[in-house]
VEXLO-119298 format. One record per residue (C-alpha): residue number from 0; x, y, z. Coordinates in nm, 3 decimals, padded with zeros to 5 digits. Each point is the difference from the previous one (the first is absolute). Example, Ala and Ser with C-alpha at 12.3 -4.5 7.8 and 13.67 -1.06 7.14 Angstrom:
BEGIN
(0; (01.230; -00.450; 00.780))
(1; (00.137; 00.344; -00.066))
***
This chain:
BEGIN
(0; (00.000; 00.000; 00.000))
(1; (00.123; 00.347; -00.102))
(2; (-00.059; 00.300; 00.192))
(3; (00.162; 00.304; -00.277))
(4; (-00.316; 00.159; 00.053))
(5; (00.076; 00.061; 00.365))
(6; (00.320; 00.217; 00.004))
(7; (00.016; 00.188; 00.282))
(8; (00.018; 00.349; -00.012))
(9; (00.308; 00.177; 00.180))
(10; (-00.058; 00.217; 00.278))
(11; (-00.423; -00.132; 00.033))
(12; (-00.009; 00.096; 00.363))
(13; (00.223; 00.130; 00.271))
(14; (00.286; -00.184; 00.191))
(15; (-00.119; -00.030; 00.369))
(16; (00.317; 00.212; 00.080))
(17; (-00.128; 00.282; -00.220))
(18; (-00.364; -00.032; 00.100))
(19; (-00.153; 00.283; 00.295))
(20; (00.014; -00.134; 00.343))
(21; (-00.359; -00.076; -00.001))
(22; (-00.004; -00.262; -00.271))
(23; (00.223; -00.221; 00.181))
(24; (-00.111; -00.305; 00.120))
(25; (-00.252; -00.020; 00.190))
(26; (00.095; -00.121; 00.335))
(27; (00.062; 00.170; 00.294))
(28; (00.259; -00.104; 00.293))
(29; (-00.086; 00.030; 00.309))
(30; (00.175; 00.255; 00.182))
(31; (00.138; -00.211; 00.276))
(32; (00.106; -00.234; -00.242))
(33; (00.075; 00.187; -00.293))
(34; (00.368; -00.167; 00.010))
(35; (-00.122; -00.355; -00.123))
(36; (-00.189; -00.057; -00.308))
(37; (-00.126; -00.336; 00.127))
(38; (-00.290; 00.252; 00.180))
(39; (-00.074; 00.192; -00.287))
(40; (-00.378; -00.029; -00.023))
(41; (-00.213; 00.128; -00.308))
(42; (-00.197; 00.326; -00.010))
(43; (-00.362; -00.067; -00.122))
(44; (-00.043; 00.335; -00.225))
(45; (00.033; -00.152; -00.298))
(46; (-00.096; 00.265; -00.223))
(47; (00.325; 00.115; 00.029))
(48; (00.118; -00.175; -00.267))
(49; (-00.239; 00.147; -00.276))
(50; (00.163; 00.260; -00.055))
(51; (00.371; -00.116; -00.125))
(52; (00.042; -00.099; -00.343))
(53; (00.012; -00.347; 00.007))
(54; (00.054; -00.076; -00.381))
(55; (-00.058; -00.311; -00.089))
(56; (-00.143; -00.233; 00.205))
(57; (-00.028; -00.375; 00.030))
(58; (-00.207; -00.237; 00.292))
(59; (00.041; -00.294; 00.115))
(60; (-00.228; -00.140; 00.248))
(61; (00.018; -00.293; 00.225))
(62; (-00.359; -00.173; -00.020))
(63; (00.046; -00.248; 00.280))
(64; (00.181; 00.293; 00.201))
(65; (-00.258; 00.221; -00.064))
(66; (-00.310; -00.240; 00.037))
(67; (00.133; -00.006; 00.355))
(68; (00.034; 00.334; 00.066))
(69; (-00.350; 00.051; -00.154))
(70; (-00.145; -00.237; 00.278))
(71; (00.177; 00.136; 00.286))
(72; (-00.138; 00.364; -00.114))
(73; (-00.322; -00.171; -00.037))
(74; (-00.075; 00.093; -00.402))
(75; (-00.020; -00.094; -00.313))
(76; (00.199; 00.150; -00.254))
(77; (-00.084; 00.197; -00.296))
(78; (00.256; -00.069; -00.275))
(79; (-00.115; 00.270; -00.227))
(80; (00.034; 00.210; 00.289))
(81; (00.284; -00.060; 00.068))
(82; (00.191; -00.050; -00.261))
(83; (-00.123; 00.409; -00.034))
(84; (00.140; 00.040; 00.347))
(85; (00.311; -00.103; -00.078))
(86; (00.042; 00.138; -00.296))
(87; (-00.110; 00.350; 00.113))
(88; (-00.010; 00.125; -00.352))
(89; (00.350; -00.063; -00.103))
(90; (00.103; -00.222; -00.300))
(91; (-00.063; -00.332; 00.023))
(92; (00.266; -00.264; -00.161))
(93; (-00.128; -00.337; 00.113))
(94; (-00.218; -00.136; 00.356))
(95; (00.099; -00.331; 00.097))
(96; (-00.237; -00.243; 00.230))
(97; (00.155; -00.300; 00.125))
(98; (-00.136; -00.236; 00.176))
(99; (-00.039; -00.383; 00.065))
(100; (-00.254; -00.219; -00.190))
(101; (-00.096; -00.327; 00.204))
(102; (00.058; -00.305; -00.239))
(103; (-00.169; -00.261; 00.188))
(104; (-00.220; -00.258; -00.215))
(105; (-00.216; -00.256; 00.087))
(106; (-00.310; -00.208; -00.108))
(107; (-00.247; 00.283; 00.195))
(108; (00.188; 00.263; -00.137))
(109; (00.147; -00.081; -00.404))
(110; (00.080; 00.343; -00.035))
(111; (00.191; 00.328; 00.153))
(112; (-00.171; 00.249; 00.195))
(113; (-00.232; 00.103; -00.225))
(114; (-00.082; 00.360; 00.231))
(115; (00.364; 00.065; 00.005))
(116; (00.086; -00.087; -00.342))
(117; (-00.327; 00.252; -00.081))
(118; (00.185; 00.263; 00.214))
(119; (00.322; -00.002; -00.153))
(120; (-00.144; 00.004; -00.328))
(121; (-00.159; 00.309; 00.106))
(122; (00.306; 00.196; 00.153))
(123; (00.179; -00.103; -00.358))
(124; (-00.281; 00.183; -00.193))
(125; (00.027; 00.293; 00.246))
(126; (00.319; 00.144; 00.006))
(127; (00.220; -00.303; 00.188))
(128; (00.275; -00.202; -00.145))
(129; (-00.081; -00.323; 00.175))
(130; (00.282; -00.254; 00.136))
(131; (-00.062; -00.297; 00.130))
(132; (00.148; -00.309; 00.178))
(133; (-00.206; -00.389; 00.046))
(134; (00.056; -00.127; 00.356))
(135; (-00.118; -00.275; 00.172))
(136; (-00.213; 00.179; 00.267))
(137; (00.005; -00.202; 00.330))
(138; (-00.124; 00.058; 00.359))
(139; (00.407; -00.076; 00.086))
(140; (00.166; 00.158; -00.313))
(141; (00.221; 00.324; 00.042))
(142; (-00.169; 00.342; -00.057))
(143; (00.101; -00.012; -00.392))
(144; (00.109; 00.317; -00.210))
(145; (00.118; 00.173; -00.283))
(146; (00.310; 00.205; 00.115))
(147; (00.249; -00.129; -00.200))
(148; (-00.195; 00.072; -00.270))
(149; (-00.108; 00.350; 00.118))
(150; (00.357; 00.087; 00.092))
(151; (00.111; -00.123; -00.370))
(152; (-00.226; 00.226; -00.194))
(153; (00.065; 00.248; 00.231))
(154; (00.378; 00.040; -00.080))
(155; (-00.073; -00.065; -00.371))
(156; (-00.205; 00.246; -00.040))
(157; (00.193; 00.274; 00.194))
(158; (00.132; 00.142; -00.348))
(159; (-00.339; 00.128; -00.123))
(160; (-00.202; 00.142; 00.343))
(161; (00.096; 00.272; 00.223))
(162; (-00.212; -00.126; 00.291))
(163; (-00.060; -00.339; 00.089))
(164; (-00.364; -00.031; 00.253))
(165; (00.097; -00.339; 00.192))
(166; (-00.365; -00.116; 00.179))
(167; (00.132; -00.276; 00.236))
(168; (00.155; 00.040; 00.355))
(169; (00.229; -00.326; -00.001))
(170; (00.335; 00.076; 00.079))
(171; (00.163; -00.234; -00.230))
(172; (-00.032; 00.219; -00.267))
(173; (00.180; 00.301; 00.171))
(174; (00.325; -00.138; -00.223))
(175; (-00.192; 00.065; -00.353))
(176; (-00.109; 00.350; 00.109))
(177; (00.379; 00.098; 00.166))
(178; (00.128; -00.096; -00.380))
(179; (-00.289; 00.198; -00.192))
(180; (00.085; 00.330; 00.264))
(181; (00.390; -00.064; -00.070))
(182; (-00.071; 00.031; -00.372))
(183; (-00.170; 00.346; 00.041))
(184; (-00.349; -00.105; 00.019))
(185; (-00.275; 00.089; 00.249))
(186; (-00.159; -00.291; 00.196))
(187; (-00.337; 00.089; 00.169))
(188; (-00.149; -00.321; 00.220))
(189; (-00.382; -00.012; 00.110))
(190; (-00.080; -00.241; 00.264))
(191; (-00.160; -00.015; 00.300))
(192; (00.229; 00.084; 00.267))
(193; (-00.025; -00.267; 00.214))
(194; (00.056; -00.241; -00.249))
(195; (00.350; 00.211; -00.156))
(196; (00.317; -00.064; 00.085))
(197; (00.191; 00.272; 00.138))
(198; (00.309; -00.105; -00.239))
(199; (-00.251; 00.039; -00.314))
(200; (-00.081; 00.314; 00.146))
(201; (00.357; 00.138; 00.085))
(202; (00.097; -00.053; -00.376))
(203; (-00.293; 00.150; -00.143))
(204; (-00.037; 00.358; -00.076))
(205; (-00.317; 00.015; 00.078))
(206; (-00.278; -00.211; 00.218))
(207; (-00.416; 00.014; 00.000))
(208; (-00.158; -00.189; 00.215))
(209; (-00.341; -00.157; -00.159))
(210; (-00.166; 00.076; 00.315))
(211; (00.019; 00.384; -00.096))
(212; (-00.150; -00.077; -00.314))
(213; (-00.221; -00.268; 00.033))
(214; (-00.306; 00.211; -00.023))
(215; (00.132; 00.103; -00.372))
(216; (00.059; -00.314; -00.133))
(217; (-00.308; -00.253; 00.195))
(218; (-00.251; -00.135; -00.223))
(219; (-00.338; 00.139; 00.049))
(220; (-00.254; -00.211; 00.198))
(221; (-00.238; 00.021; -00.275))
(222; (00.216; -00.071; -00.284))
(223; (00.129; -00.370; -00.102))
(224; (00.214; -00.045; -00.306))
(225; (-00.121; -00.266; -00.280))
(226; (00.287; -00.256; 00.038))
(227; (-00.099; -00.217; -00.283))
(228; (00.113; -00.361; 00.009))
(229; (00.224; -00.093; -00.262))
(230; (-00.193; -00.240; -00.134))
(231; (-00.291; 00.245; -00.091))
(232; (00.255; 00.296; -00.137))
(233; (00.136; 00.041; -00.367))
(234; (00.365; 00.018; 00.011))
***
C-alpha cells in the first residue's frame, strides 16, 4: 500500500517548545509534589486543546479498552459522536477501531456473532478503518488485545499525521507513543483516568479523560443504531 498522497506538510503545527504556555499538556502537578512526574494527574478542561492547530490527525481507538471504560462511566457510546469529538474539526487522515472478534463455533452457534459482525460493518461504513483479531474467548483466557498492532500502525504512520489521538489507557503502549513524540509528532491520549497509566500519560503531550466528555460523545437513550447482520447486508 502506497501512501504519496499523504506527504506531510512542513511546519503543519507548532513544536510543543514553541507553543504558548497554555497549550501545553494538560496536566497539572501538584504543588507538593511537583518534583516527580509519577503524580502528575490530568486537568479535565479539555477544551483546551481546540484551539492549537493540530494538522493532521489520525485515531486509533482501543474497542475492548474503551468498552470498559464505557461501562465503568455507565454509557454507551456514540461513534459518530465521537469520532466528531475527536476530530474537533481538524483534518482527518484515517480512524482506526480495533478490537477482538470471538471465534468460537459450535453446533448451537454455526456462525460468528452475527450483532457484532453487524456492528463492525457499521463503524466501516461510517468513518472507521476496522482491525480485527479471532480469539478463542474463554471464561480463563487472558484479557486479549490489539497493541502490537496499534503500536505498529502507529509508528508507520508517523510520516503523514501531525497528531496522533491514542483512545486506550494501557500502559503497554506508552513505548509506541515515546517513539511517535521523539519523531516530532503530537500524541494526545483519551481514557478514563482510572483506567490510564501514569507512564502513557507522562509521555503524552496531552491527556482527556472520557469522564469530562462523556456527556458529548454518549449515545442518546432514544436512539439505537441499525446494526444489520451480515447475512441480510449487500457487501
Amino acid at each position: 500500500m502506497t501512501f504519496s498522497n499523504f506527504t506531510k506538510p512542513k511546519n503543519a503545527y507548532k513544536h510543543l517548545e514553541e507553543e504558548s504556555h497554555s497549550s501545553g499538556k494538560i496536566l497539572v502537578k501538584s504543588h507538593l509534589r511537583n518534583e516527580h512526574p509519577h503524580y502528575r494527574e490530568p486537568r479535565t478542561e479539555s477544551s483546551t486543546i481546540n484551539g492549537l492547530n493540530r494538522g493532521r490527525v489520525a485515531i486509533f481507538i482501543d474497542g475492548v479498552n474503551l468498552f470498559h471504560a464505557a461501562l465503568q462511566l455507565g454509557i454507551e457510546i456514540d461513534y459518530l459522536k465521537l469520532l466528531c469529538r475527536l476530530t474537533s474539526g481538524s483534518r482527518l487522515l484515517r480512524a482506526f477501531f480495533y478490537t477482538v472478534v470471538d471465534a468460537r463455533q459450535n453446533p448451537t452457534r454455526p456462525k460468528a456473532n452475527e450483532k457484532q459482525q453487524g456492528f463492525l460493518f457499521w463503524m466501516r461504513r461510517n468513518g472507521y478503518r476496522v482491525v480485527t483479531k479471532e480469539v478463542q474467548l474463554t471464561d480463563n483466557c487472558k484479557k486479549p488485545n490489539l497493541n502490537v498492532e496499534i503500536a505498529v500502525d502507529m509508528i508507520t504512520l508517523a510520516p503523514y499525521y501531525d497528531t496522533a489521538i491514542l483512545v486506550s489507557g494501557d500502559g503497554a503502549l506508552a513505548y509506541a507513543v515515546d517513539a511517535v513524540t521523539s519523531k516530532g509528532g503530537r500524541v494526545e491520549v483519551v481514557s478514563l483516568r482510572t483506567m490510564t497509566s501514569d507512564s502513557l500519560i507522562d509521555v503524552a503531550d496531552y491527556f482527556i479523560d472520557l469522564d469530562s466528555i462523556k456527556q458529548e460523545i454518549q449515545k442518546d437513550s432514544h436512539v439505537g443504531y441499525n446494526y444489520r447482520s451480515l447475512s441480510n447486508s449487500q457487501i
